[in-house]
C-alpha positions in Angstrom: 6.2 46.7 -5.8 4.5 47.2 -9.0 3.3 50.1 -11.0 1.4 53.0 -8.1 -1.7 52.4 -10.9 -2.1 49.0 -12.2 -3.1 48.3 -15.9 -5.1 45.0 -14.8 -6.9 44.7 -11.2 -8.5 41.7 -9.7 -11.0 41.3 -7.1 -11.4 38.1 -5.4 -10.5 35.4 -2.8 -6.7 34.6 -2.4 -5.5 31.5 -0.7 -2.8 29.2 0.8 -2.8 26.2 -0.7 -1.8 22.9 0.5 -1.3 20.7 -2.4 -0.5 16.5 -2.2 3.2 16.4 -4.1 2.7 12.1 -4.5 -0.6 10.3 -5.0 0.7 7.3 -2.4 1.6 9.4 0.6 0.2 12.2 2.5 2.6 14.8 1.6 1.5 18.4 0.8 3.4 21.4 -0.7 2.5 24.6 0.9 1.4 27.2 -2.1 -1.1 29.7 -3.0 -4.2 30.2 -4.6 -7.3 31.3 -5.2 -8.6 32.0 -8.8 -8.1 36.0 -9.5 -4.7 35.6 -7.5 -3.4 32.9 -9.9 -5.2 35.4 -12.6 -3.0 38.4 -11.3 0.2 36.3 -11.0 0.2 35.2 -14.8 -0.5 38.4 -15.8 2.0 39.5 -14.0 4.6 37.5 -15.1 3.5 38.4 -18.7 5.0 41.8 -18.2 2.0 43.7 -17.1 1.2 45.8 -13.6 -1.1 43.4 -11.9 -2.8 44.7 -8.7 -5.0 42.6 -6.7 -8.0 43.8 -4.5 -9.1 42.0 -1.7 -9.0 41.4 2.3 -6.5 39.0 4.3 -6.9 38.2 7.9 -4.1 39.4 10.0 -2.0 36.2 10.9 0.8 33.5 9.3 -1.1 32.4 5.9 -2.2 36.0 5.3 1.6 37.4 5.4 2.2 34.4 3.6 0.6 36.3 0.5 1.5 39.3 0.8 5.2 38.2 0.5 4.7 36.1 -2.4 2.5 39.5 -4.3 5.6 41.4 -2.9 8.0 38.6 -4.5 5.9 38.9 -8.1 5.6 42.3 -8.4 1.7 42.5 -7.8 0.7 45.6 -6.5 -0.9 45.2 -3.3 -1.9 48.8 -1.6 -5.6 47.5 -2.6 -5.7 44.5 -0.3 -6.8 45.0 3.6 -5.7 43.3 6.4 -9.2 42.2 8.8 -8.0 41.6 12.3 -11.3 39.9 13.3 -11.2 37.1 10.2 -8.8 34.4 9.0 -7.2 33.8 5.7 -8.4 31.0 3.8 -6.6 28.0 3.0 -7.6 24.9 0.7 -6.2 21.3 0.1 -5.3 19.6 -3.3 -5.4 15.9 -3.3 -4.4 13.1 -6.4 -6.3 10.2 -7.3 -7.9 7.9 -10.2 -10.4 10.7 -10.5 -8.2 13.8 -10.9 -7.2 16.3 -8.6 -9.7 17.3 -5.4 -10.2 20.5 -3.3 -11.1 20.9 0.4 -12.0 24.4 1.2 -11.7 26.3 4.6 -12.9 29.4 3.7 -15.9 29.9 5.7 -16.1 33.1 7.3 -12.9 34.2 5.9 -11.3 38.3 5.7 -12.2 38.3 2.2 -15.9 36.9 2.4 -16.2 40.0 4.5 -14.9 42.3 2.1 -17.6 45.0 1.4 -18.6 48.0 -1.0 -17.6 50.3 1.2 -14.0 48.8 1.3 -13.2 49.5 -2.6 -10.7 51.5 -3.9 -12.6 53.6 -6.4 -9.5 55.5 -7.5 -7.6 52.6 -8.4 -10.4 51.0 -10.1 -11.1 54.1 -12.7 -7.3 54.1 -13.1 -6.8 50.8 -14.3 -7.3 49.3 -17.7 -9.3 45.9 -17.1 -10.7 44.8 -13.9 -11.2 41.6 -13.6 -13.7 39.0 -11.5 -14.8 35.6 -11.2 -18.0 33.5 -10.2 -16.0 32.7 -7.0 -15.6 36.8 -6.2 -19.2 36.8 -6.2 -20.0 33.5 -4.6 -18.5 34.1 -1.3 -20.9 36.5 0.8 -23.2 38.3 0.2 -21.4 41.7 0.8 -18.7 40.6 -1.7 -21.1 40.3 -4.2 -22.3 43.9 -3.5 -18.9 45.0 -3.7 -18.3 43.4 -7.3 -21.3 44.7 -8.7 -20.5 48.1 -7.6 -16.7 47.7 -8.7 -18.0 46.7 -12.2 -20.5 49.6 -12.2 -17.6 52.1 -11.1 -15.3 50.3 -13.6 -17.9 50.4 -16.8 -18.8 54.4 -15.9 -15.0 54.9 -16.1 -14.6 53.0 -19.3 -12.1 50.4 -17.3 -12.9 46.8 -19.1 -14.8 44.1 -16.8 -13.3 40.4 -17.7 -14.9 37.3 -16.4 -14.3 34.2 -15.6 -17.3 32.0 -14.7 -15.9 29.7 -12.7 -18.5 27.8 -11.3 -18.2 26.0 -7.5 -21.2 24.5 -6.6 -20.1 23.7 -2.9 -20.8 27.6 -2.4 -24.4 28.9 -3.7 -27.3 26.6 -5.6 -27.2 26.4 -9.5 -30.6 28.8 -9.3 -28.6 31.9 -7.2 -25.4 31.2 -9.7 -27.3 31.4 -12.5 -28.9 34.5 -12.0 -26.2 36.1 -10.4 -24.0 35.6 -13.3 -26.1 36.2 -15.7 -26.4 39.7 -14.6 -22.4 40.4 -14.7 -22.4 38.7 -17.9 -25.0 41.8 -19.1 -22.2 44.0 -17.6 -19.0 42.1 -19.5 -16.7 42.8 -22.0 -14.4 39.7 -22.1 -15.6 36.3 -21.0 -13.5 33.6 -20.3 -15.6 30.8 -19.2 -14.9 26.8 -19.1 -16.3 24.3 -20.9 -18.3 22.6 -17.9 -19.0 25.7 -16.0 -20.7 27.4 -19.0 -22.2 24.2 -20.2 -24.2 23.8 -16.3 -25.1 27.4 -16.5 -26.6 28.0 -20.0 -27.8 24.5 -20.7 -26.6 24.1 -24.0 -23.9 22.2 -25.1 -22.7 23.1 -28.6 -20.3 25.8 -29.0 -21.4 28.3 -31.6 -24.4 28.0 -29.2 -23.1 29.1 -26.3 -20.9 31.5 -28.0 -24.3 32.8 -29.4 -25.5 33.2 -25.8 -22.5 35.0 -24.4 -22.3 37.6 -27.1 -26.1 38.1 -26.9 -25.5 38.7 -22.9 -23.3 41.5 -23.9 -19.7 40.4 -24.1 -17.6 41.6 -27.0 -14.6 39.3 -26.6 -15.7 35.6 -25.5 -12.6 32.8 -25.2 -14.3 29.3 -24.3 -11.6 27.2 -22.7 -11.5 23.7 -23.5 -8.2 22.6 -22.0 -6.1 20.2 -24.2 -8.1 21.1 -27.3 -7.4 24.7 -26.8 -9.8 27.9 -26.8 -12.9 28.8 -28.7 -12.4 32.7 -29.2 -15.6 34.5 -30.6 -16.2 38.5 -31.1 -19.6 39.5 -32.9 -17.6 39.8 -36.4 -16.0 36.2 -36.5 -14.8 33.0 -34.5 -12.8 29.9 -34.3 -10.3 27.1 -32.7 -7.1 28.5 -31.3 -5.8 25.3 -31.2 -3.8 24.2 -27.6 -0.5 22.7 -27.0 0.6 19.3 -26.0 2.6 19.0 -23.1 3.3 16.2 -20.6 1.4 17.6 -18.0 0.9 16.6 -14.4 -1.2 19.1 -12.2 -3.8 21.1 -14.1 -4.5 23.2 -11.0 -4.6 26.7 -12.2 -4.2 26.3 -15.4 -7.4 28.1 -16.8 -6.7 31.0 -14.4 -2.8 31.0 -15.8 -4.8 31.5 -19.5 -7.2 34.2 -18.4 -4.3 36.4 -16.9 -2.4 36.0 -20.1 -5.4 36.0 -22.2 -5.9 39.4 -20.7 -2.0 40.6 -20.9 -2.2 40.3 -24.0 -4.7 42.1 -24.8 -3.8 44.7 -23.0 -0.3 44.7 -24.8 -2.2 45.3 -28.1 -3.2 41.7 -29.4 -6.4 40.7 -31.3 -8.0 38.0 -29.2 -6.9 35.1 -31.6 -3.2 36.2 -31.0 -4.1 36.5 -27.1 -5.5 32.9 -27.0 -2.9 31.6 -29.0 -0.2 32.8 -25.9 -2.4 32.0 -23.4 -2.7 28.6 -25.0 0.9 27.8 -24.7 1.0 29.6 -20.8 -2.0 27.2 -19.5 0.1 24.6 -21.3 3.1 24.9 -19.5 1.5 25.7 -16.4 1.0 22.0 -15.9 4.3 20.9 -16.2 4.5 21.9 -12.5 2.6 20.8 -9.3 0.3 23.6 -7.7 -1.4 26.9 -9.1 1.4 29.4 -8.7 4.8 27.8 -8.9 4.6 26.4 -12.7 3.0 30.0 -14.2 5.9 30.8 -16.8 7.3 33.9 -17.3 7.1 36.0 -20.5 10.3 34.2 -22.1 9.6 31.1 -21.3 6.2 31.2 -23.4 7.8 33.3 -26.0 10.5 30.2 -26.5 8.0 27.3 -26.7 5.8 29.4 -29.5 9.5 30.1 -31.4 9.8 26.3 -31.1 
């Protein structure tokens, strides 16, 4: 079990993930996901208390979770167990287009999560909360709990970090848009993704979007654009944190893997050039592995490829 009061907390979806190991035969590796979990595991494994908030439904898949938080060292006195709602699960297929995901998530423990369900305490205790576009995607009533979670979190001068994370297949452009655009008013650190930010703002240069993040509010913005690297910005100066080559084969996760050590190391004292250039090499390595959580590396392991 991790730290009783986390430094980092995230509020989202977790899932079990199912995840095709060969491109010619229906063979799946059962995993986890979901994007704030993946978050919480690389921050974890970056030597930081991690604590995840959330709602599992009481049966296999959702034990299934808690044992691999347990196993990590992610603090998990924040996540409920629903008795009337499943877990979610979710499938990751190969082909010539990339990699695929098939959702069942309707109706899940977590879309049910509500306000009243948040743990205030833990919230003004920690030092960074952090959310995605999928935390506020699912249901309505999760989106009422985030808002209120950042609102509790900004009053207690906790950090909000966000991820925009964009999935179409759960709310129209026109709801994601304005959603987001108010918890963007309300962020400190964004760490969108090159498509997802593109589809939201409409603009496609950089500096650009950059411009349109900062103006939104956030202080710290690190635009990930996979192999090249990241695109940090702060209102006093910006640039390339170039990425690292690797021979990668599954990229599943691998922006989450950089937000949660993005944010680790931030919360361990670096500037946000210093905490993209680690992050760069943890999304790196992150796809020398199949699946979102297996191939996160630990501390050491990133620590050795930027010594080499």
């Amino acid at each position: 079990m991790a730290a009783a009061t986390p430094q980092v907390l995230a509020f989202g979806e977790a899932m079990v993930e199912f995840n095709q190991a060969s491109k010619d035969r229906p063979d799946y590796l059962q995993g986890f996901g979901g994007d704030t979990s993946n978050f919480c595991v690389a921050a974890a494994r970056q030597g930081v208390s991690a604590g995840f908030v959330s709602a599992l439904g009481d049966d296999h898949f959702g034990r299934l979770l808690l044992g691999m938080w347990a196993a990590e060292g992610v603090d998990t006195s924040c996540v409920r167990v629903d008795p009337a709602a499943p877990t979610g699960v979710y499938f990751v297929s190969h082909g010539p287009q990339g990699h695929a995901f098939d959702y069942l998530r309707a109706g899940s423990a977590a879309s049910r999560y509500a306000p009243r369900d948040l743990p205030l305490d833990a919230i003004a205790a920690a030092r960074v909360l952090h959310l995605s576009g999928i935390s506020v995607a699912i249901s309505s009533s999760a989106c009422d709990a985030a808002f209120e979670a950042i609102a509790h979190a900004r009053s207690n001068g906790v950090r909000v970090s966000f991820d925009t994370n964009l999935r179409l297949k759960l709310w129209p452009l026109a709801r994601a848009r304005a959603v987001m655009t108010e918890v963007l008013r309300q962020t400190d650190i964004c760490l969108p993704s090159w498509d997802d930010v593109v589809v939201l703002t409409g603009l496609d240069d950089r500096d650009a979007i950059v411009d349109w993040l900062l103006a939104h509010g956030a202080r710290i913005v690190a635009l990930k654009l996979g192999k090249e690297g990241a695109y940090v910005a702060t209102p006093d100066e910006r640039r390339i944190v170039p990425g690292r080559v690797v021979a990668a084969v599954d990229a599943t996760g691998a922006g989450d893997c950089f937000g949660g050590a993005f944010i680790a190391r931030l919360v361990e004292g670096d500037d946000p050039f210093a905490a993209a250039h680690y992050a760069n090499a943890a999304a790196a390595l992150s796809t020398q592995g199949f699946g979102a959580v297996a191939p996160i590396p630990r501390r050491e392991a990133v620590e050795r490829m930027l010594a080499g």
